[in-house]
KESETI-543595 format. One record per residue (C-alpha): residue in one letter; x, y, z. Coordinates in Angstrom, 1 decimal, decimal comma, m for minus. Layout:
N
{rest:a; xx:X; yy:Y; zz:Z}
...
# end
This chain:
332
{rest:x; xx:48,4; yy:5,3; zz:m12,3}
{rest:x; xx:49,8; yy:7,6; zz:m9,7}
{rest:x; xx:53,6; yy:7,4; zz:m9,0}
{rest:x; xx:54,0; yy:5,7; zz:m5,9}
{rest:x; xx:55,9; yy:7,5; zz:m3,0}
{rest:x; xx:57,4; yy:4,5; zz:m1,0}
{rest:x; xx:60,6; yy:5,3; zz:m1,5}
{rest:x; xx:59,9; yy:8,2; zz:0,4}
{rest:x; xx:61,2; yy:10,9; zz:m2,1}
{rest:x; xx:59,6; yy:14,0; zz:m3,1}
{rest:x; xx:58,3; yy:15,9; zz:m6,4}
{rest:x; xx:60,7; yy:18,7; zz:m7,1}
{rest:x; xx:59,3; yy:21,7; zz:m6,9}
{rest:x; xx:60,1; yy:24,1; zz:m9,5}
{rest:x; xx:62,5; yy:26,9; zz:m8,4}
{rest:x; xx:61,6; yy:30,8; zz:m8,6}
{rest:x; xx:61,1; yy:32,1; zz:m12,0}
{rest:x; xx:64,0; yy:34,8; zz:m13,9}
{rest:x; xx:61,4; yy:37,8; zz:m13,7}
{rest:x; xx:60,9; yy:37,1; zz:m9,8}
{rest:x; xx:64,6; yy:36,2; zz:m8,9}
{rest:x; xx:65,6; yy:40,4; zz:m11,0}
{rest:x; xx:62,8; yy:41,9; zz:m9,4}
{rest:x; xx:64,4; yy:40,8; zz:m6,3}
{rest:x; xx:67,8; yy:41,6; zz:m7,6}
{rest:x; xx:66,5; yy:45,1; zz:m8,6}
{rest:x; xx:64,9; yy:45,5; zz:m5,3}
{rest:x; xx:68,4; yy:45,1; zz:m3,0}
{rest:x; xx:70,1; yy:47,3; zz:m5,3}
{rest:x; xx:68,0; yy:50,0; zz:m4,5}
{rest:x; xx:67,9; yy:49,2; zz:m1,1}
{rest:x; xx:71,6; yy:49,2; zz:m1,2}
{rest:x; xx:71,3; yy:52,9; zz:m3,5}
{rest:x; xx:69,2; yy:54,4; zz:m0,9}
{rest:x; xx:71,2; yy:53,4; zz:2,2}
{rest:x; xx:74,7; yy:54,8; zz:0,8}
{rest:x; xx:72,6; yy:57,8; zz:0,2}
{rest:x; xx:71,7; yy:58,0; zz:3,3}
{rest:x; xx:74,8; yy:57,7; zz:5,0}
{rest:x; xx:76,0; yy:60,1; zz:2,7}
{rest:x; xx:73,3; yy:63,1; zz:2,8}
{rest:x; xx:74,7; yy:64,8; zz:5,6}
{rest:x; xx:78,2; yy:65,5; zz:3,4}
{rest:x; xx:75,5; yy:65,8; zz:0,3}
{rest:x; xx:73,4; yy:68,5; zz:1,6}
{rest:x; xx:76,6; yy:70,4; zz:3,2}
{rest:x; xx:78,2; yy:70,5; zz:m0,4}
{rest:x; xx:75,2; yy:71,7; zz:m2,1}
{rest:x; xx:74,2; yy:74,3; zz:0,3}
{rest:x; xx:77,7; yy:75,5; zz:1,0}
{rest:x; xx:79,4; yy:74,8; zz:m2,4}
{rest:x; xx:77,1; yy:73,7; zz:m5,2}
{rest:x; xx:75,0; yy:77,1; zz:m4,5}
{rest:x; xx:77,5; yy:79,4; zz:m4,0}
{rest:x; xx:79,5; yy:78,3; zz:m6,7}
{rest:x; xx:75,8; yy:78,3; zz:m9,2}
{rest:x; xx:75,2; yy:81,7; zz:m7,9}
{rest:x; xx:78,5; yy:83,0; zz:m8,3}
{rest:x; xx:78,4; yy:81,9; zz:m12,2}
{rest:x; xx:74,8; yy:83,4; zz:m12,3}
{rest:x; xx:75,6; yy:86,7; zz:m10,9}
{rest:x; xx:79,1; yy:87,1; zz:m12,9}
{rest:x; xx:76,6; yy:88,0; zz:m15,7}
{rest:x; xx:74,4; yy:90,3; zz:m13,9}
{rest:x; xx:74,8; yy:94,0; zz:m13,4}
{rest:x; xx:73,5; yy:93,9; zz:m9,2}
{rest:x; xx:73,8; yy:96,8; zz:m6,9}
{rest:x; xx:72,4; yy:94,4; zz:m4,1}
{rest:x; xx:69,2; yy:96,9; zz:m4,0}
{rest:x; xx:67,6; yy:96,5; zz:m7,7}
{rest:x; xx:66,6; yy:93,3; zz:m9,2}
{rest:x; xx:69,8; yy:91,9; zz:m11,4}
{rest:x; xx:70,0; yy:92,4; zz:m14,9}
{rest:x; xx:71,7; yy:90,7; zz:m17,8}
{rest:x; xx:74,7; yy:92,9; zz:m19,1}
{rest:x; xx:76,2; yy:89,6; zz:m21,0}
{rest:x; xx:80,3; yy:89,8; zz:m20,8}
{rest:x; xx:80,5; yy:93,2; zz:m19,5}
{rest:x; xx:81,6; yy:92,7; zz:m16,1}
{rest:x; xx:84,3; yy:89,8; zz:m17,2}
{rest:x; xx:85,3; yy:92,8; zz:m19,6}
{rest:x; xx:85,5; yy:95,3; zz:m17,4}
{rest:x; xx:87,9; yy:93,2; zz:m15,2}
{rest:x; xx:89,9; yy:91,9; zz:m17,5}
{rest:x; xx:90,2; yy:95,3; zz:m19,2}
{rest:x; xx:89,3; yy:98,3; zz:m17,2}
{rest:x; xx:90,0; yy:97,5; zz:m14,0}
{rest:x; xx:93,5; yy:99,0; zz:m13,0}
{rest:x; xx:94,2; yy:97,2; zz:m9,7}
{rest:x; xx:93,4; yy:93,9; zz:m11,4}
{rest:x; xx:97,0; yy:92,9; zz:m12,5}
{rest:x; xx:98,6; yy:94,0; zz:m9,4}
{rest:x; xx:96,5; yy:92,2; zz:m7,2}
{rest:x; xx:96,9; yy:89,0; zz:m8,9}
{rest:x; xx:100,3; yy:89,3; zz:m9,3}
{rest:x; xx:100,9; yy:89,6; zz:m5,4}
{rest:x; xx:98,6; yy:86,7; zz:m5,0}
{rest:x; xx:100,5; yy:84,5; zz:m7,2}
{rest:x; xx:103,7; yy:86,0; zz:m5,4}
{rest:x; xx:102,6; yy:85,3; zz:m2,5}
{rest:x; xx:101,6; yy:81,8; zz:m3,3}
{rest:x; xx:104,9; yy:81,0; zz:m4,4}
{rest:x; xx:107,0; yy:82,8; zz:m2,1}
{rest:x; xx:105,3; yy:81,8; zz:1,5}
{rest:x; xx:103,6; yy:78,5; zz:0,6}
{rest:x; xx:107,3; yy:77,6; zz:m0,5}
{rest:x; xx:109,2; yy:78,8; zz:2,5}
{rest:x; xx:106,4; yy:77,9; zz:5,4}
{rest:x; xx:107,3; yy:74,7; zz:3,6}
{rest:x; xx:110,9; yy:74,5; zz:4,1}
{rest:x; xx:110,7; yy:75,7; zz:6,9}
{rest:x; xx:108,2; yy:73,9; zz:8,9}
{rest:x; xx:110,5; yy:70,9; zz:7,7}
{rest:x; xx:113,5; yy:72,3; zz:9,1}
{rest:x; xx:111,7; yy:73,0; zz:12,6}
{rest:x; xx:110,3; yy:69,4; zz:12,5}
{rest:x; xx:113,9; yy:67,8; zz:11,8}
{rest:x; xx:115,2; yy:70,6; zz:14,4}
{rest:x; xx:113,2; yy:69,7; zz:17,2}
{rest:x; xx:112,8; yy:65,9; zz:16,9}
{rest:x; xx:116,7; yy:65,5; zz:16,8}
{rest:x; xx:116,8; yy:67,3; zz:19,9}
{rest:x; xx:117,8; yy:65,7; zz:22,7}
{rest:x; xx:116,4; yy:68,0; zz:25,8}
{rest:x; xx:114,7; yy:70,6; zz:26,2}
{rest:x; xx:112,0; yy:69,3; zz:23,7}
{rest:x; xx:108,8; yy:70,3; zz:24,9}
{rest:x; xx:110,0; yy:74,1; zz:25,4}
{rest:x; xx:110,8; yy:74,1; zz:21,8}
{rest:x; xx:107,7; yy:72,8; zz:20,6}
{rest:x; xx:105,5; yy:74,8; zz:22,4}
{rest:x; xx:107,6; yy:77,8; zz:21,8}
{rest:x; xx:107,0; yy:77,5; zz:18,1}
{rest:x; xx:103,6; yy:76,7; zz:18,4}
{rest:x; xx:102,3; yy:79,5; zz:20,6}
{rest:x; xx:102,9; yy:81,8; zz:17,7}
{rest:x; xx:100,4; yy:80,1; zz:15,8}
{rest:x; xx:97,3; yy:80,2; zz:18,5}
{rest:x; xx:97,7; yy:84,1; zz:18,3}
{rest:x; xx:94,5; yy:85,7; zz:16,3}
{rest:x; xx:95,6; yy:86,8; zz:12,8}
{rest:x; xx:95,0; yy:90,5; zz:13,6}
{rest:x; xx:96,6; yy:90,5; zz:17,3}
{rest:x; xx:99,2; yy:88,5; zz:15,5}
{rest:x; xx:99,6; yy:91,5; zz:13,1}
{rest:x; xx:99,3; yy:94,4; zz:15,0}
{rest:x; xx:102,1; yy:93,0; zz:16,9}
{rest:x; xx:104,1; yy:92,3; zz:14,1}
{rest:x; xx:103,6; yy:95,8; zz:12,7}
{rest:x; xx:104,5; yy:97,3; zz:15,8}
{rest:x; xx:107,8; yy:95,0; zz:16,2}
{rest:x; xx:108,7; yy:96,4; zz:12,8}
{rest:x; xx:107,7; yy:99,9; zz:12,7}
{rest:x; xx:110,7; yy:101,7; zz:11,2}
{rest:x; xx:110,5; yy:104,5; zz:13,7}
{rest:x; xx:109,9; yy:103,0; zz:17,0}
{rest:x; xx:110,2; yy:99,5; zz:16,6}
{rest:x; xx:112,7; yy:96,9; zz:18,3}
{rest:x; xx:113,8; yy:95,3; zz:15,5}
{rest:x; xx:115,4; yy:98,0; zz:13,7}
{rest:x; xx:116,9; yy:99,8; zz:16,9}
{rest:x; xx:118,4; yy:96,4; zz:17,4}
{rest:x; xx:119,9; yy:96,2; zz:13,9}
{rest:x; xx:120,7; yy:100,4; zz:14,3}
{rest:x; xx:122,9; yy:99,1; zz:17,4}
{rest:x; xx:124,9; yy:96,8; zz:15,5}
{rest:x; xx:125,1; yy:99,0; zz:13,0}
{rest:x; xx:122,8; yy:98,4; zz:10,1}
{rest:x; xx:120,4; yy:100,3; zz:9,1}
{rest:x; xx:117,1; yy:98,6; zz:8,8}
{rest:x; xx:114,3; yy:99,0; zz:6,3}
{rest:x; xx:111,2; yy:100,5; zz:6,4}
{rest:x; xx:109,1; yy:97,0; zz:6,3}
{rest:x; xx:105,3; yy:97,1; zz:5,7}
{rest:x; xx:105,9; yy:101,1; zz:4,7}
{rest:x; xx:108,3; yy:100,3; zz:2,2}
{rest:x; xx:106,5; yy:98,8; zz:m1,4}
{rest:x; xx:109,7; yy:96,3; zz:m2,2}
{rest:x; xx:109,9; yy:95,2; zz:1,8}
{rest:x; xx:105,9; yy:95,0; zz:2,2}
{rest:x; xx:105,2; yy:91,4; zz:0,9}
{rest:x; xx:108,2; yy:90,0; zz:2,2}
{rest:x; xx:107,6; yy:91,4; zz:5,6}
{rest:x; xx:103,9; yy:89,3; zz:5,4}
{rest:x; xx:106,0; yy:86,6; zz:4,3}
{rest:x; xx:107,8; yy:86,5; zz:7,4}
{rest:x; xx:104,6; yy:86,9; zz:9,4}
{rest:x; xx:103,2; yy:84,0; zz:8,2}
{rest:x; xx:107,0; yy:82,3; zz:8,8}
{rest:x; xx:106,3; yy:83,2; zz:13,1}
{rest:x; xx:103,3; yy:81,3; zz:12,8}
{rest:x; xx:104,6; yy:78,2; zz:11,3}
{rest:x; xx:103,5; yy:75,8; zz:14,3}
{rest:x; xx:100,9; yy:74,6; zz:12,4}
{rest:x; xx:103,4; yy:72,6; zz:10,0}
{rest:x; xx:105,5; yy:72,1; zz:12,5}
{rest:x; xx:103,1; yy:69,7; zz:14,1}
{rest:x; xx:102,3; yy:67,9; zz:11,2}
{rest:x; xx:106,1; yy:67,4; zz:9,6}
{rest:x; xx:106,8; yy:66,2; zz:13,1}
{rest:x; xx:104,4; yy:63,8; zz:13,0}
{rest:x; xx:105,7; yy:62,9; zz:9,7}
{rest:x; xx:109,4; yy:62,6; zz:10,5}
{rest:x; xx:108,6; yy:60,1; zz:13,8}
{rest:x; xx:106,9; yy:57,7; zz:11,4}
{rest:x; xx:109,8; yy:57,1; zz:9,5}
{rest:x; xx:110,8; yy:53,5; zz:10,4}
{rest:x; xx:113,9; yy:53,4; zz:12,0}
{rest:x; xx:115,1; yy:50,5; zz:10,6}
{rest:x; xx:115,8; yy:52,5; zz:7,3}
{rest:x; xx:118,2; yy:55,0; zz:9,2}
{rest:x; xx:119,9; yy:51,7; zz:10,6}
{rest:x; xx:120,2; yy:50,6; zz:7,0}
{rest:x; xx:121,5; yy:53,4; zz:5,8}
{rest:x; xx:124,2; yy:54,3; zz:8,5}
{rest:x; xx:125,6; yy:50,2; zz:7,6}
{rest:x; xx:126,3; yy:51,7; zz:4,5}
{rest:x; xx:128,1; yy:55,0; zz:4,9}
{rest:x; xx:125,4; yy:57,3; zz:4,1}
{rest:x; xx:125,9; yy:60,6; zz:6,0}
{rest:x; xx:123,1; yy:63,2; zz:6,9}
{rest:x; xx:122,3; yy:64,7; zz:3,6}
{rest:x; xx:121,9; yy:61,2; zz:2,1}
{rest:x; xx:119,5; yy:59,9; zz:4,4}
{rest:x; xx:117,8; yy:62,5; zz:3,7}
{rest:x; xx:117,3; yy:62,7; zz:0,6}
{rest:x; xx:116,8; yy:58,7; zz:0,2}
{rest:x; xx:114,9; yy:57,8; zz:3,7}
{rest:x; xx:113,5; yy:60,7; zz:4,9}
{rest:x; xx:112,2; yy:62,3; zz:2,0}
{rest:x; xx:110,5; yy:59,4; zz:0,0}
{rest:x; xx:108,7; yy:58,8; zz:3,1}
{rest:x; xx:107,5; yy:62,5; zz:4,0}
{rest:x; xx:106,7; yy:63,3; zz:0,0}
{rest:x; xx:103,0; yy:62,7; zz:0,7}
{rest:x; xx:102,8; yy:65,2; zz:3,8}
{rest:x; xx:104,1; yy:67,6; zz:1,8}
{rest:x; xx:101,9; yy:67,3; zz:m0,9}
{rest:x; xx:99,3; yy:67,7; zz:1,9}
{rest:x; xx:101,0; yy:71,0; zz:3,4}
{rest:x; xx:101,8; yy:72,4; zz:m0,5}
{rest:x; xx:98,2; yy:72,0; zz:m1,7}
{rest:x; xx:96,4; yy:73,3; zz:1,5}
{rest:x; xx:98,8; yy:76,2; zz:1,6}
{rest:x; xx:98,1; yy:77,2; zz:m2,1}
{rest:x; xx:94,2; yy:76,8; zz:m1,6}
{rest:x; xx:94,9; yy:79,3; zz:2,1}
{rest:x; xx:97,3; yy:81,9; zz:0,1}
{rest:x; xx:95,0; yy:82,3; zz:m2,5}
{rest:x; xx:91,9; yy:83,7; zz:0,5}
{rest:x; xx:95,2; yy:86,0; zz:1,5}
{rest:x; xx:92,9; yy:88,6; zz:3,1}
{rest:x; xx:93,0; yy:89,7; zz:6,9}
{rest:x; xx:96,8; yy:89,9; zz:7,3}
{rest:x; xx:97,2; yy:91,8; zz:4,6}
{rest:x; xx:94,5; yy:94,8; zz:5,1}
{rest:x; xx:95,3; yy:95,1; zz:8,8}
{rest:x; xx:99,3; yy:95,3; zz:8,1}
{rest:x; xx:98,7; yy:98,0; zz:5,2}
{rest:x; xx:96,4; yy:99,9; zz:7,4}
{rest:x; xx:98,4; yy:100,2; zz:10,3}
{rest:x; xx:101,8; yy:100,6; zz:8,5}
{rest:x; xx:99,9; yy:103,6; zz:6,9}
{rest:x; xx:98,8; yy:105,3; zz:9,9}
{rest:x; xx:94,9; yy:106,0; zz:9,0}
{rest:x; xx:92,8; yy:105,6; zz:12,4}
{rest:x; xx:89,8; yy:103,3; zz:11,7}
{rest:x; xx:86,4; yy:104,5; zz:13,3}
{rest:x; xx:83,3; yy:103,9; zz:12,4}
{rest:x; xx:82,0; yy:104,4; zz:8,6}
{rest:x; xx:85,9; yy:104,4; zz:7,2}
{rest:x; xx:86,3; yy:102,8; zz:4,1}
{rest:x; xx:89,6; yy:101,2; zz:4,2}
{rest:x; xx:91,6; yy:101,0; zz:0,6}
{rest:x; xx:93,2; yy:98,2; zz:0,5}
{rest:x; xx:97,3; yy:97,8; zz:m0,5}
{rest:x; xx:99,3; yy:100,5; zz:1,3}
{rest:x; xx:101,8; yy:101,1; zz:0,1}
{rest:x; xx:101,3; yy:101,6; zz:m3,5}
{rest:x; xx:99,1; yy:98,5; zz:m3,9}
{rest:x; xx:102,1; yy:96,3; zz:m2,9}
{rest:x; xx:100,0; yy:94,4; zz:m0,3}
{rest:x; xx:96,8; yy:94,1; zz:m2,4}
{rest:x; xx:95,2; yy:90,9; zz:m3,0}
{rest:x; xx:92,5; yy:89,4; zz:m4,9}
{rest:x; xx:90,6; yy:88,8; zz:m2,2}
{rest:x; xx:90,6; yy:92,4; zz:m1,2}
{rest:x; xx:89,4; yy:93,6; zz:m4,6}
{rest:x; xx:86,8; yy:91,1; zz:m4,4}
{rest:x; xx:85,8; yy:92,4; zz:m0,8}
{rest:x; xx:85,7; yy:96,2; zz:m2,0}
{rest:x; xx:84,2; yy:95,8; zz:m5,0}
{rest:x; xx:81,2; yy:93,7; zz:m3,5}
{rest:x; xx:80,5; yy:95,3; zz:m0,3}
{rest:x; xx:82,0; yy:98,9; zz:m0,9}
{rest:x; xx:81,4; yy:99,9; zz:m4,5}
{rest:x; xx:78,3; yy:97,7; zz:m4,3}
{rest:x; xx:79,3; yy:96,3; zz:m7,9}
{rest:x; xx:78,6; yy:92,2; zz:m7,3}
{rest:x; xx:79,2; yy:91,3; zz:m11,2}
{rest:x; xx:82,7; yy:92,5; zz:m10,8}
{rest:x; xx:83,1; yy:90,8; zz:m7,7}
{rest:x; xx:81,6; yy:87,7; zz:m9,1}
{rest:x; xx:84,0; yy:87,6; zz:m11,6}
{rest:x; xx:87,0; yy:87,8; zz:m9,6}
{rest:x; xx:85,7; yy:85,2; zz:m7,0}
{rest:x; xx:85,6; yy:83,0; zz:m10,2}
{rest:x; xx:89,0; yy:83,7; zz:m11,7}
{rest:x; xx:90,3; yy:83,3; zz:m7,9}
{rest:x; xx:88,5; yy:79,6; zz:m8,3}
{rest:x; xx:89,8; yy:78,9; zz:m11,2}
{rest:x; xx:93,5; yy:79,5; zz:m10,9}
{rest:x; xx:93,1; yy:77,6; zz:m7,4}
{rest:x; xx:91,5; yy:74,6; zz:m8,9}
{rest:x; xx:94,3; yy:74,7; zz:m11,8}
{rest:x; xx:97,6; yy:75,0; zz:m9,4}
{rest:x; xx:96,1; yy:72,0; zz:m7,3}
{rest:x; xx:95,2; yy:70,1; zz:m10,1}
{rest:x; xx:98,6; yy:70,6; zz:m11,1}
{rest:x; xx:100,2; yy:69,8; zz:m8,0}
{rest:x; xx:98,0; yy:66,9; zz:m7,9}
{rest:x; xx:99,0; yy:65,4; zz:m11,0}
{rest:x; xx:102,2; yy:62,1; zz:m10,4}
{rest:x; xx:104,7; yy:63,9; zz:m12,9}
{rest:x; xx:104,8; yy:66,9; zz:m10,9}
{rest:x; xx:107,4; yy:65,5; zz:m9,0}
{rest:x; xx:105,7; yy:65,7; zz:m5,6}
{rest:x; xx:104,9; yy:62,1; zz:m5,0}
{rest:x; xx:106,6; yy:59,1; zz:m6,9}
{rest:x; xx:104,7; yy:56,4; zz:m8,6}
{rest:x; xx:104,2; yy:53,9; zz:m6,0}
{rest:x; xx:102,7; yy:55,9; zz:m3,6}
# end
């Protein structure tokens, strides 16, 4: 006999079966897959085709002999010998690079600190400072260094007539081999607006209320520096330290145009410019890499030094990037 339904309940009706409810399961997670994918294809397809590629190609051709005429052939290791081996302007030109790196990212450091402390402790007169450090940087990198190599011409330039009239007698600057690099190094010092921006953004979001704390308790100017200001600006100069390493490392126009104006050679049309006047104090990995590939036509060797340039990027930043470099504390 039938179960009677008075009491106005219902059967229960079984739920949905374990293969059904992970089909579903399986189902949204793709869903889910194909959506991030989506929102991330435009930075996916810009990596691969400006990156990934390059990078794949770079490898590929590192181990070719290529003219950029013939069809490339397999030499092996002989272009990474060659380099590492043969190639005479090799060590030079890494060794100004890593100067270079060392000596500018460093000071364009400390200095677009100092500027940033200078011109927010200001109490007038704030906007003509700011803009008058800035300005520098908006100049083009080669008007920037024309003018800079005409300011310092030995000969005929201001600078050292102004340091003739006080009686010193001034150097000889982009013509001289030990005054060359440092002479790009204050270069890339006039421009420093770029930093100065950013530590000045920086330094105004330090709380006040820290500076209050500290004055309660005696500390003077180099103290809240070093335990207010500092801690909380460590990360911005991680930012500025890395970004200038990855920039001096590509250390190309500035470079070429100063050596090739300090050296008087008119450039026309079909002149093939040789890098690192004077006596390859100004030459630069990416300079090799440049007349290698598109003047001796040699894109192995070129390939090869692109790579070694990547390489010693990616392992300064990886160890500037690492806690125990003493760059950021733990907590942050």
């Amino acid at each position: 006999m039938a179960p009677s339904l008075s009491s106005g309940t219902r059967p229960e009706t079984p739920g949905p079966t374990a293969p059904a409810s992970d089909a579903r399961l399986r189902r949204k997670r793709r869903r889910d897959r194909l959506r991030t994918i989506g929102f991330l294809s435009p930075w996916l397809v810009g990596f691969s085709v400006f990156f990934g590629y390059p990078l794949a190609a770079t490898v590929y051709f590192s181990f070719m002999h290529y003219n950029q005429i013939k069809q490339p052939e397999f030499v092996g290791l002989r272009n990474w010998s060659y380099v590492f081996t043969q190639m005479p302007l090799f060590g030079p030109a890494l060794w100004n690079t890593l100067w270079l790196v060392v000596v500018m990212v460093a000071l364009r450091v400390v200095f677009g600190v100092g500027i940033g402390l200078l011109v927010t402790k200001l109490k007038s007169g704030v906007g003509f400072f700011r803009t008058a450090f800035y300005v520098p940087y908006l100049a083009p990198p080669v008007a920037a260094t024309v003018a800079f190599v005409f300011l310092l011409n030995p000969a005929t330039g201001p600078v050292n007539e102004i340091l003739s009239a006080v009686g010193i007698d001034g150097p000889n600057w982009f013509n001289d081999p030990a005054w060359a690099k440092p002479s790009l190094v204050m270069l890339s010092l006039w421009g420093i607006g770029d930093l100065m921006v950013i530590f000045m953004a920086a330094l105004l979001d330090v709380p006040k209320e820290q500076y209050e704390a500290a004055e309660l308790d005696g500390a003077g100017a180099l103290t809240k520096f070093r335990f207010v200001t500092w801690p909380n600006i460590t990360p911005i100069v991680m930012f500025a330290v890395v970004t200038g390493v990855v920039q001096t490392m590509q250390y190309y126009t500035q470079a070429l145009v100063a050596g090739k104006l300090a050296s008087g050679v008119t450039i026309g049309p079909g002149t093939v410019i040789q890098p690192g006047y004077p006596d390859h104090s100004t030459i630069t990995v990416p300079q090799l890499v440049y007349q290698l590939g598109f003047q001796n036509f040699n894109t192995g060797a070129a390939c090869v030094l692109s790579l070694v340039l990547f390489a010693i990027a990616m392992a300064v930043t990886m160890l500037l990037m690492r806690r125990r470099s003493g760059l950021l504390s733990a907590e942050d």
